[in-house]
N, C-alpha and C positions, 0 to 999 in steps of 0.2 A: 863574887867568885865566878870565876870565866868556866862550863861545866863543857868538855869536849862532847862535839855531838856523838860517837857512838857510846860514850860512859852515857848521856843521856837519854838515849833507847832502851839500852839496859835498864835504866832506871827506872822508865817510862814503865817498860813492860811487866817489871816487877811490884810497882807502885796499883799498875791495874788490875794484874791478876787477884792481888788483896781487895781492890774493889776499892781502892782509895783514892782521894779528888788530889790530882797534882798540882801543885799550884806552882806558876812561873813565871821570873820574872825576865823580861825580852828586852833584847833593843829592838829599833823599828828595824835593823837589816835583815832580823831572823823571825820574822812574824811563822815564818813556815811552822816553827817549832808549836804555833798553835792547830796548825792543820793538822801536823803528826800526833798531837793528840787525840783530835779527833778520829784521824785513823787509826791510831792504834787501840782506841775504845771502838772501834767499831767492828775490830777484827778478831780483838778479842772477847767483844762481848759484856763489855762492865754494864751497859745499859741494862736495866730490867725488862728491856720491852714492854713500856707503857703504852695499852691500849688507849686509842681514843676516848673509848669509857668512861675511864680512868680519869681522864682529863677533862671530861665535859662535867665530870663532879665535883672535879675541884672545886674551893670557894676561890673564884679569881675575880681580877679588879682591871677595871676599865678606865681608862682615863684622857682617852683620843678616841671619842667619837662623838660628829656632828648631828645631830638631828638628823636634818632633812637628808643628810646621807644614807642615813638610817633607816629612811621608809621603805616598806617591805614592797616590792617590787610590785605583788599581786596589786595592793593598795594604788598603787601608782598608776596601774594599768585600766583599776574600776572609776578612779576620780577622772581621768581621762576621759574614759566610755562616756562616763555618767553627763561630762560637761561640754561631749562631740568637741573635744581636742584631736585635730589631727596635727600629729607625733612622730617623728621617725626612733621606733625607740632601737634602732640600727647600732646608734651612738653607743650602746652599752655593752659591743664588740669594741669599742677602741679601749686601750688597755696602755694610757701615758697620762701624764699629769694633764695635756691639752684636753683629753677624752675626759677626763674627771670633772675638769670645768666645763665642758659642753653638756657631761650629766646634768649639774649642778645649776644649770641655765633651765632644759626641761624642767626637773623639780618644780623651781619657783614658777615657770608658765604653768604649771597643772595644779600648786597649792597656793589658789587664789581668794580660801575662803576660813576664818577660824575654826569652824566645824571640820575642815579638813586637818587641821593645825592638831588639834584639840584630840583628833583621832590619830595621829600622825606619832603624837606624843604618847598616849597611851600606848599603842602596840609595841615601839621602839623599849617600853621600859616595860613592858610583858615578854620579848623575847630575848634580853639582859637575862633577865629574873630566869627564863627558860633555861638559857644557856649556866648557871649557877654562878651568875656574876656576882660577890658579896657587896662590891662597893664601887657605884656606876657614878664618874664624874661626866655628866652631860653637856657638848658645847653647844650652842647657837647663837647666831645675829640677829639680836632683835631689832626686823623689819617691816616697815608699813608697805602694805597693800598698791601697786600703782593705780589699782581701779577703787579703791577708797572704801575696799571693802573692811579693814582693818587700820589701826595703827600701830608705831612700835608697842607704847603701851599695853595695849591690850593682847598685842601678840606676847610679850613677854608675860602677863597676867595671866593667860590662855597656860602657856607651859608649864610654868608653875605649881598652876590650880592643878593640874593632870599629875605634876610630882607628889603634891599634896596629899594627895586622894590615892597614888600610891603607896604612900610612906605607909598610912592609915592601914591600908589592907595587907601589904606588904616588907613591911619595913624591917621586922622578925628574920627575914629572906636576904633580903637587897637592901642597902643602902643608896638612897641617888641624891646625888647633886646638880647642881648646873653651873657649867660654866658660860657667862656670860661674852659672845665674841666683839670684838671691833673687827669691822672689816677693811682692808687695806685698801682693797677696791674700790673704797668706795672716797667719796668728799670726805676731805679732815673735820670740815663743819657737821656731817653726818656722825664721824665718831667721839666728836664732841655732846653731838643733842645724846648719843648711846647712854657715854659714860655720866649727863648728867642725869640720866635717867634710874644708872645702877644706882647714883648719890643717895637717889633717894629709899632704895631700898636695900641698903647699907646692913641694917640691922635682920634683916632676913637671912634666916640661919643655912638655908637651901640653899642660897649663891656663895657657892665658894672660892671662886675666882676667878679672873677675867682673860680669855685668851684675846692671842692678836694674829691673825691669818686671814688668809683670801688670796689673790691670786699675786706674787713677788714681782710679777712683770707692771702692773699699774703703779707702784709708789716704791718711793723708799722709808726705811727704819726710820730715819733720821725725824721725817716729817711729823713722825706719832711718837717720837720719844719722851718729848714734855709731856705732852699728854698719859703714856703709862706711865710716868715719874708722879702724877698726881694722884697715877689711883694707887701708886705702891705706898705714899703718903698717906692714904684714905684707909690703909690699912687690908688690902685685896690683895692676895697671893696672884703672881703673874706666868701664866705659860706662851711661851712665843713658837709660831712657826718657824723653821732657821733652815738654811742650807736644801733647800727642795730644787732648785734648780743648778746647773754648774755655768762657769765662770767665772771670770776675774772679777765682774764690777759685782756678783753675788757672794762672791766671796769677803769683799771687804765689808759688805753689810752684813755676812754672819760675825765677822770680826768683832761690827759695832753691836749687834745685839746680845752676844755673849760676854762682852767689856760691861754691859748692863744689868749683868748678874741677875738673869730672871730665877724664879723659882725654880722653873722646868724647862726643857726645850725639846719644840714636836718634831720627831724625822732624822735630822740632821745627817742629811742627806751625802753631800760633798761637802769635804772639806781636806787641806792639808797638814802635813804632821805638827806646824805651830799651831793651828788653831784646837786640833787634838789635842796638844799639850795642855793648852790652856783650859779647854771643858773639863780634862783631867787636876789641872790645878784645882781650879776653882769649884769642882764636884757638883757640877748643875747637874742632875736626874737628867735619865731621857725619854723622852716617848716614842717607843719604836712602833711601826706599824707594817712588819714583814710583806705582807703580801701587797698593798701600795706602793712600799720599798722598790719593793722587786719589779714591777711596772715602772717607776718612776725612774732608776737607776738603769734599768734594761741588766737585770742580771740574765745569768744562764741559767743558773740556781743557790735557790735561799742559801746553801752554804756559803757563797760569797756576800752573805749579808753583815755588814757591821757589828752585827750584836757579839762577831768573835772579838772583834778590837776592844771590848769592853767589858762582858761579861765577865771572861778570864780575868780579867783585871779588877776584878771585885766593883767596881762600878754599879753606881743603881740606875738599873733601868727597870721600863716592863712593856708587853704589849700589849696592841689594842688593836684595834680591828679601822680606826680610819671612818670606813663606810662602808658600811654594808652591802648593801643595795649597790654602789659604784663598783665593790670588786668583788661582791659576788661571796661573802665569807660570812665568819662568825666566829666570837671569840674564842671559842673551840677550836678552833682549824688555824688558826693565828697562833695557836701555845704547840697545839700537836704536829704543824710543819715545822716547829723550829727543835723540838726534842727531836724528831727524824734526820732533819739536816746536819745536826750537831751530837746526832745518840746521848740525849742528857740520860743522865742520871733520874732515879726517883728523887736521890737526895741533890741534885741540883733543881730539876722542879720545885721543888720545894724552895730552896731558897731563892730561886727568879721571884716566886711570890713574896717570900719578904720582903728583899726588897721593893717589892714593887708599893707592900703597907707602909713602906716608907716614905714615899713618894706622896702618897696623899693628901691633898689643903684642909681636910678637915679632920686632923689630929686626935682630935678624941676620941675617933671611931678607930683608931687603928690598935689598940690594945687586945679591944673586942676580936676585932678582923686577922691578928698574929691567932690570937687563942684558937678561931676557927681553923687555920692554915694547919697548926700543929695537931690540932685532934685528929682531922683527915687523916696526915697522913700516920698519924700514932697508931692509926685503929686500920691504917691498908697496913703496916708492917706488923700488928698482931695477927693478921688473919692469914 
């Protein structure tokens, strides 16, 4: 039913005043009609005005962030001192996907030793647990040492053992996982020896699934596709990096990795209205990461972030934070920019995080993880 737009202002405004979620369906020529909503929640006030507080309480769930993105900057700065690394740590003012990989370069020259790894690991999943993250999915590439101070092995051993010895203390709190990466960047032969390595620890209940990322300019999909075809066989839930960069020859590769029907897909950055259509077809989850986003795309601000194209549309996504350390954030400030750009609701807060327990590879924790989401906020609307 074709609704004229001043009947649908009216409508709007009457819809808000009651404090009720409008729900609408658009062609792509009138996407405005999702801005107007936001305007007109914002002018009229439906939002609660959720304090940051508020939000750094929530129980929320993580599921796009890298390790070593992760290490707390202070940390980076001591193992440095300690190992008379000289550093331009300048780099951490660029603010583009190129500046991210140049962080990411620093990183590995200054985490050259497991005792660093080991520590690296721990803090990253003490300040999850800080921020009241309920269910932390962890990614990294498990890499050997150039100076032979470690191997994959033992590097992925090393992470592990640190989740381990979390769960133990913490697990009550936080749930963590690992996601094991393949890196694109690197030799096919390299993410070959990776994945025969996750083979073997198959049955470890802590690896819940294997991402595929690193830098989109060194290879294509195509070249690793047999190979995550083996481990979707092996039974590993798969998240893909997609759409981070723009162009035609990027675009036909998010084509081919979303024809591949992964579990998830990280960013998804650029893309056109077919390929939209098609995410929305085939209802792949996404992993947003706002404030990367926003660096990456060159917005003006997070309001022109993607998450309107989707969210309204009931679509599951959620955020995550990316890197810490590379943009300077926390998963706090990732949930509480996008309620501000968008004036959510308490009760759309709430259901970003459902859906987001949707999202999660390891299923049997998500029962538990809704139950938490609804007590929260059962007991902010008693008081």
């Amino acid at each position: 039913m074709q609704i004229q737009k001043k009947n649908f202002i009216l409508l709007s405004v009457a819809l808000l005043n009651k404090q009720q979620k409008l729900s609408l369906v658009f062609d792509n020529k009138n996407t405005q009609f999702i801005s107007l909503k936001i305007y007109l929640a914002s002018m009229i006030g439906i939002a609660k005005g959720l304090t940051q507080d508020f939000v750094k309480k929530a129980p929320k769930i993580e599921l796009h962030a890298h390790l070593n993105g992760c290490v707390r900057r202070q940390t980076l700065f001591e193992i440095a001192q300690r190992k008379q690394i000289n550093v331009d740590f300048s780099i951490f003012d660029l603010r583009n996907i190129k500046g991210a990989f140049s962080i990411f370069q620093l990183i590995h020259q200054v985490l050259r030793d497991l005792s660093d790894i080991r520590r690296v690991s721990r803090e990253v999943l003490e300040d999850f647990k800080d921020q009241n993250v309920a269910y932390l999915e962890l990614r990294t590439t498990p890499k050997s040492c150039e100076l032979g101070t470690y191997t994959k092995e033992q590097y992925l051993a090393t992470v592990i053992d640190e989740i381990q010895k979390f769960q133990q203390l913490h697990g009550d709190k936080m749930q963590a996982r690992l996601l094991v990466s393949i890196d694109r960047g690197r030799p096919l032969d390299d993410a070959r020896s990776t994945l025969n390595h996750i083979l073997k620890l198959k049955n470890n209940n802590l690896i819940a699934g294997i991402d595929f990322s690193g830098n989109p300019s060194k290879s294509t999909f195509k070249e690793y596709e047999q190979l995550l075809e083996q481990a979707r066989k092996e039974g590993f839930k798969i998240t893909i990096h997609v759409a981070e960069l723009e162009g035609d020859e990027y675009l036909q590769e998010s084509f081919d990795i979303v024809n591949f029907k992964p579990d998830r897909l990280g960013h998804f950055n650029f893309y056109n209205q077919e390929l939209y259509n098609k995410v929305r077809q085939l209802d792949i989850p996404i992993e947003m990461c706002p404030t990367s986003n926003f660096y990456t795309v060159n917005m003006k601000s997070l309001s022109e972030h993607h998450f309107k194209e989707f969210f309204y549309q009931g679509h599951t996504i959620n955020l995550n934070t990316d890197d810490t350390c590379v943009f300077d954030t926390d998963i706090t400030q990732e949930h509480f920019k996008m309620i501000q750009a968008f004036n959510l609701s308490e009760d759309e807060f709430k259901q970003l995080l459902l859906r987001s327990s949707n999202m999660i590879f390891d299923q049997s924790y998500r029962p538990l993880l809704q139950q938490r989401i609804n007590e929260y906020f059962s007991s902010s609307q008693k008081q």
